[in-house]
N, C-alpha and C positions, 0 to 999 in steps of 0.2 A: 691354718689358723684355728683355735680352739678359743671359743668364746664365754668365757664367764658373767656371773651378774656384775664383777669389780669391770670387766674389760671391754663391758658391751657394744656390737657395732652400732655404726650410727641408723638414726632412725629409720634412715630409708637408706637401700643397699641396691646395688642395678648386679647381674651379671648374665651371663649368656643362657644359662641352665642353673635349676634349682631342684634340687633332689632332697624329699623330704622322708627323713628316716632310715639310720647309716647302719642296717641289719646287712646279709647277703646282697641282697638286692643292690640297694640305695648304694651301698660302695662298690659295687664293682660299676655300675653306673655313672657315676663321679669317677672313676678312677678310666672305664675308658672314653669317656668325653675329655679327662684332664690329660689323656694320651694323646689324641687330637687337636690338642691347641685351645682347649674352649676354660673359660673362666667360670669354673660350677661350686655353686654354694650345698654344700652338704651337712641340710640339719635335722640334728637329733635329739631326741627329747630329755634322755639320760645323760648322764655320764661314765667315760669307759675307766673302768672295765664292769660288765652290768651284764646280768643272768637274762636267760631266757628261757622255758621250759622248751627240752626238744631231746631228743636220743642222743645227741652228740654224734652221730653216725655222717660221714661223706663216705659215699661208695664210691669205685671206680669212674663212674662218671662224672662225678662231683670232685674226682681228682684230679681228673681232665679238665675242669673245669676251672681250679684253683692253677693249676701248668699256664692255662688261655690265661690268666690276670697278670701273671709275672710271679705268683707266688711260688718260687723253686723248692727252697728248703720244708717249707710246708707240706709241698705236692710231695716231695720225699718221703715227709714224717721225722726227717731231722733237726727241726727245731723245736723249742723247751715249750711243752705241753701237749706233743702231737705224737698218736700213736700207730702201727703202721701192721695193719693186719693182714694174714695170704687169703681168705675164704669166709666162705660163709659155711656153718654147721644149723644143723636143720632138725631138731626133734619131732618125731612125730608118730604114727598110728598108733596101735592101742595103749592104754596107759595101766598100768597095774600098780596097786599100791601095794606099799611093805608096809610091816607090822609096825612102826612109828610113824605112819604116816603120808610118808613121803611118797615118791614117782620115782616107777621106771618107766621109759618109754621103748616101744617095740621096736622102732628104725630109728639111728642117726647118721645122719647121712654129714662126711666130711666134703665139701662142693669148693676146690680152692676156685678163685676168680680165674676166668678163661684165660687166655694166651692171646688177644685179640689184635692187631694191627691198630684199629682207632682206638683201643680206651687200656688204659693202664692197669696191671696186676697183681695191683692190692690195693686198699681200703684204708682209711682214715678214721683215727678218733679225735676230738679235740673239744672240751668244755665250749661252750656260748662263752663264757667270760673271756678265751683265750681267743677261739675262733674270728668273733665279731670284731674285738679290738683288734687284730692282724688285722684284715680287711678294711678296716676303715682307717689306719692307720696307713697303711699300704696308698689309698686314696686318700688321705693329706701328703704322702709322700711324693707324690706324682702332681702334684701341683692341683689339689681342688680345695677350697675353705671348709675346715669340718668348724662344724658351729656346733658345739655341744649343748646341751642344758636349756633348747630351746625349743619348746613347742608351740607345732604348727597352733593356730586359733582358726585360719579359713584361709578361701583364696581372695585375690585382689583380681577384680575385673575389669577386663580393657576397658568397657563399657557400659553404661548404667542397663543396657539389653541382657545382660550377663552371656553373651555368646560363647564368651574368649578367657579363659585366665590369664594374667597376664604376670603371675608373684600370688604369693602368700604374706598373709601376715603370721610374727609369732611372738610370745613374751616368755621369760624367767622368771619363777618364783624360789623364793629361800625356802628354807626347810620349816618352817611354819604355813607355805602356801600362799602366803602372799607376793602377788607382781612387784618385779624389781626392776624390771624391765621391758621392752616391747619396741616391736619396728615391724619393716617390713621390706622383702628383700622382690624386688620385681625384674622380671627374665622371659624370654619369647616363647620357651618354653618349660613347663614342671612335670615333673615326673614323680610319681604318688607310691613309695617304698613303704608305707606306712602302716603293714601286717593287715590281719585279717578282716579288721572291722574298716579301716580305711577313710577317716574320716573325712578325708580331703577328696576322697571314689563320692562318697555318699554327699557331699557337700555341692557336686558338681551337679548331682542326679545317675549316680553309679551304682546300684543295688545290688545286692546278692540274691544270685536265681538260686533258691529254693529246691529246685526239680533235680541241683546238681549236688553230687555226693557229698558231705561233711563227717569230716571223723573228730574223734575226741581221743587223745591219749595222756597217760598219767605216767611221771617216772619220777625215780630216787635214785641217790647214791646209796653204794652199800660198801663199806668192806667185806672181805672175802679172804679163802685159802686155797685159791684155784692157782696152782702155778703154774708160769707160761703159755698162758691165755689167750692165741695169737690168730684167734677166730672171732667174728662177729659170729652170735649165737640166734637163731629163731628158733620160736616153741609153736605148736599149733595144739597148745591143749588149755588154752585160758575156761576156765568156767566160773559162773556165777551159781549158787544153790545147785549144785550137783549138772546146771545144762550146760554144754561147750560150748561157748563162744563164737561168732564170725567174727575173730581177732585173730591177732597175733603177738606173741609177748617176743622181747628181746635181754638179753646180755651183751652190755658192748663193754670191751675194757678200755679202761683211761689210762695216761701217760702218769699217773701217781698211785698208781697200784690198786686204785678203786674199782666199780665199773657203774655203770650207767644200766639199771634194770625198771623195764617198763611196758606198758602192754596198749594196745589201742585196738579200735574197731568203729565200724562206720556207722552212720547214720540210717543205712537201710535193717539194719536190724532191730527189731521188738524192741530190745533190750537197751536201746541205744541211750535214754531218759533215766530208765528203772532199777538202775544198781550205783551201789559207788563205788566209785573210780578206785579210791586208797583202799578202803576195803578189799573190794579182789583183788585189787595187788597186792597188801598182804597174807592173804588163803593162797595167792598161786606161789609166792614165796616161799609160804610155809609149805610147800612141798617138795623144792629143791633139796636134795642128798644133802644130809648132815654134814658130811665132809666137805663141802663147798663152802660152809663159812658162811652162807647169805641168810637172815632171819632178822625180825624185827628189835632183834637187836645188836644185830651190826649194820643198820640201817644210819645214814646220816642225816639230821635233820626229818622236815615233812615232805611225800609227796607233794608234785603240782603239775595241773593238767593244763591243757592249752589245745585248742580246736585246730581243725587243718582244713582250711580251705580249698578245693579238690574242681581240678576238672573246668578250668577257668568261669571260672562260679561269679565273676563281675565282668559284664563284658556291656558295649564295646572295649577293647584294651587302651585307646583312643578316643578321646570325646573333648572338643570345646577347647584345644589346648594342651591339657592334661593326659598322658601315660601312666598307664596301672603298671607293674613288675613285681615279682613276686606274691606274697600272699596277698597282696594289696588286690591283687587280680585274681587269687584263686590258683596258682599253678602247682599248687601239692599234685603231685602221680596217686593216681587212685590206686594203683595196684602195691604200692608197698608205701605210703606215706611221707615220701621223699623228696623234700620242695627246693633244696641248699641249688642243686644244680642245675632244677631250672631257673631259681630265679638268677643264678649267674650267667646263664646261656642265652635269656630273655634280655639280663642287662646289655648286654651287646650287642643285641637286636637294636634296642631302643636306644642303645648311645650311637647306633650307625644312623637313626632314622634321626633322631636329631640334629646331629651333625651337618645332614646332609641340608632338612630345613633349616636351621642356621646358614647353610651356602648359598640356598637356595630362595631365601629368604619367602617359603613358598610352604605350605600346611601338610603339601601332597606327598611328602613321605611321612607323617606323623601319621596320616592316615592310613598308608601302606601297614604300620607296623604288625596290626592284627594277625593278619593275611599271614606278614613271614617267621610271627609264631606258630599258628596254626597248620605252616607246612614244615616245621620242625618237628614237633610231635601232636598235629592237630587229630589224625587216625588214631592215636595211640591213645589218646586220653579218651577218643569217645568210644574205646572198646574199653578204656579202664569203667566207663558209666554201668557198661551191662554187667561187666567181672564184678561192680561192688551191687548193683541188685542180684547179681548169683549168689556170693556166699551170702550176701542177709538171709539166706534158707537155712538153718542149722539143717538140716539134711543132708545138702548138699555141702555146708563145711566140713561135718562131719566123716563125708565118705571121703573129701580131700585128705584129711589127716586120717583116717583109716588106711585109705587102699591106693589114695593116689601115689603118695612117696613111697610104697613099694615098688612103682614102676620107674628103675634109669633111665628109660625113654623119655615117660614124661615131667621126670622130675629133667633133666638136660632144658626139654623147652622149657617147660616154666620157670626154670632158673633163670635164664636169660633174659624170658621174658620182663618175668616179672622187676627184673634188676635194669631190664633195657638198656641192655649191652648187647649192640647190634652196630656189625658192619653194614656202610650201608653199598659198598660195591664189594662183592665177596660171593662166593660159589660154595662158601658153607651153607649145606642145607636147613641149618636152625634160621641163620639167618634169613635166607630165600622165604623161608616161611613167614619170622617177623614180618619181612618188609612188603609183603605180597598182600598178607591181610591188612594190616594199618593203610596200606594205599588204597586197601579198596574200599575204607568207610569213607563217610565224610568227617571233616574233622568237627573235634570238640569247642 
């Protein structure tokens, strides 16, 4: 069901689940509760097809992850808009300029995606505009209400105590802004999809811990004359005024012959306040090879940047009712910026945990959920916490893009690592490593 200001539901709506915000998250959410038998209202603030700032990037785990939805032709890369890459390429140590300007880089390292048993070997491209609408479309297709054009306002509380949420309310405005509509849809349990600032997290008393990593990154479209471009690209040479960066810039190509070029870095750095964003995007631009075709003016449209939420940075994931999922909760990967996957891996968590409360008619696995995110990658995110106060050292970024990628050793683990593509029963030694360490922290 797709809700307009002409078609509005009625004032007050009941269903078993309410998922507010149909990004990754919020639809795969709704779509495996509406696999399960359950009646889930799924609403969004927009209407699709509607941008989002992001790399447009799913790695292999995020394809494994789109496979888990039902999404076949997608997890392929043969449907219209979706592009299907073998590796990742890696520029990096010393940088020498030529006489117009531009970069060479000392090492490129060509890295295709592993041969792995659990996770798939290749990579995905796909705009927000095309991505989001799949997915959510996917989940009205499976039987959930997508209510579009409606935004949350607050939650509806079992009790004047405010213990319990028990619904939301939300309204429609025209394109002047003003309400056209409004109700309220009430359900045993909500689930809070609704990105990084989360209003419906914060409304509850859900806050963002501070002490946990945030990054900021910036991209554009560009045209280009790079033919057959069938790598996802990383740079480790972003700077601002001649200092290197603890970033990382990217090249990802699109399914319309464009690519998707942008650069981020974390919040533990100096620098993290003190420069702009478009700005060093276009100086590190303007140092790509003439013949590439990328420069500020085969640029389409403006840069736009958008924060990443890191390291389950709202927590409890559970509180009073309500589940956090995705950025709502903070689950961007600190080591490479990459949230698509888990918040589709998360969703399934949380649509198993409510289900179960739905059966059970009982809080005690809404409560559980935390717990069986934080044993899915709960190690792995709080060694992401120390990897992002390491590079905030320009120092030590530096010796990384120096001298680290001249070592196969340890560019093999770091690749893995950092892409976290890990078997988790397997006698390969990278792996044995992955899983040995992340088991022996406590989680994030």
């Amino acid at each position: 069901m797709t809700v307009t200001p002409a078609t509005a539901a009625t004032p007050t709506a009941h269903a078993d689940a309410v998922v507010v915000g149909a990004g990754p998250a919020g639809s795969a959410v709704a779509r495996f509760l509406a696999d399960a038998g359950r009646d889930v209202v799924l609403l969004e603030k927009h209407t699709f097809p509607r941008d989002k700032v992001c790399g447009d990037a799913l790695t292999p785990r995020a394809v494994r992850a789109l496979s888990r939805l039902g999404l076949v032709a997608e997890a392929e890369g043969t449907a219209p808009g979706w592009h299907r890459q073998r590796g990742l390429r890696m520029y990096g140590g010393r940088v020498t300029r030529r006489a117009d300007g531009t970069t060479d880089h000392e090492v490129v390292l060509d890295l295709p995606w592993p041969e792995l048993p659990d996770w798939p070997a290749h990579s995905l491209t796909a705009t927000r505009w095309v991505f989001d609408e799949a997915l959510a479309r996917h989940a009205e297709a499976g039987g959930a209400q997508l209510w579009q054009g409606c935004e949350v306002t607050g939650p509806v509380w079992l009790t004047d105590s405010q213990e319990r949420i028990a619904g939301v309310t939300w309204h429609q405005r025209d394109a002047d802004g003003a309400v056209t509509a409004s109700g309220s849809v009430r359900a045993p349990v909500v689930v809070a999809c609704d990105g990084n600032s989360s209003r419906l997290g914060v409304a509850v008393g859900l806050h963002r811990d501070q002490a946990r990593p945030l990054g900021v990154a910036v991209r554009a479209y560009y045209d280009h004359q790079r033919p057959d471009l069938d790598m996802m690209e990383a740079f480790l040479d972003v700077e601002a005024d001649g200092v290197l960066l603890p970033a990382y810039g990217w090249i990802f190509p699109l399914a319309d012959g464009t690519v998707n070029v942008g650069w981020g870095q974390l919040d533990t750095s100096s620098h993290f306040r003190g420069v702009s964003y478009p700005k060093v995007l276009d100086a590190w631009v303007s140092g790509f090879p003439a013949e590439w075709g990328l420069s500020a003016s085969t640029r389409q449209g403006r840069p736009a940047s958008a924060g990443l939420p890191m390291s389950h940075n709202r927590r409890p994931a559970a509180h009073k009712g309500l589940l956090l999922v995705g950025d709502a909760a903070g689950m961007v990967n600190p080591f490479n910026g990459e949230g698509i996957s888990y918040a589709i891996e998360a969703g399934a968590l949380a649509a198993e945990a409510v289900d179960r409360a739905l059966a059970t008619r009982d809080d005690a696995p809404l409560a559980g959920y935390p717990a069986a995110v934080a044993n899915e990658w709960g190690g792995y995110y709080r060694l992401g916490v120390t990897f992002a106060e390491l590079i905030g050292n320009p120092t030590i970024m530096r010796w990384c893009r120096d001298h680290g990628m001249r070592s196969q050793v340890l560019m093999r683990l770091a690749y893995r690592f950092l892409a976290h593509l890990v078997d988790r029963r397997s006698a390969d030694s990278i792996d044995r490593i992955i899983n040995t360490v992340t088991r022996a922290v406590p989680a994030a």
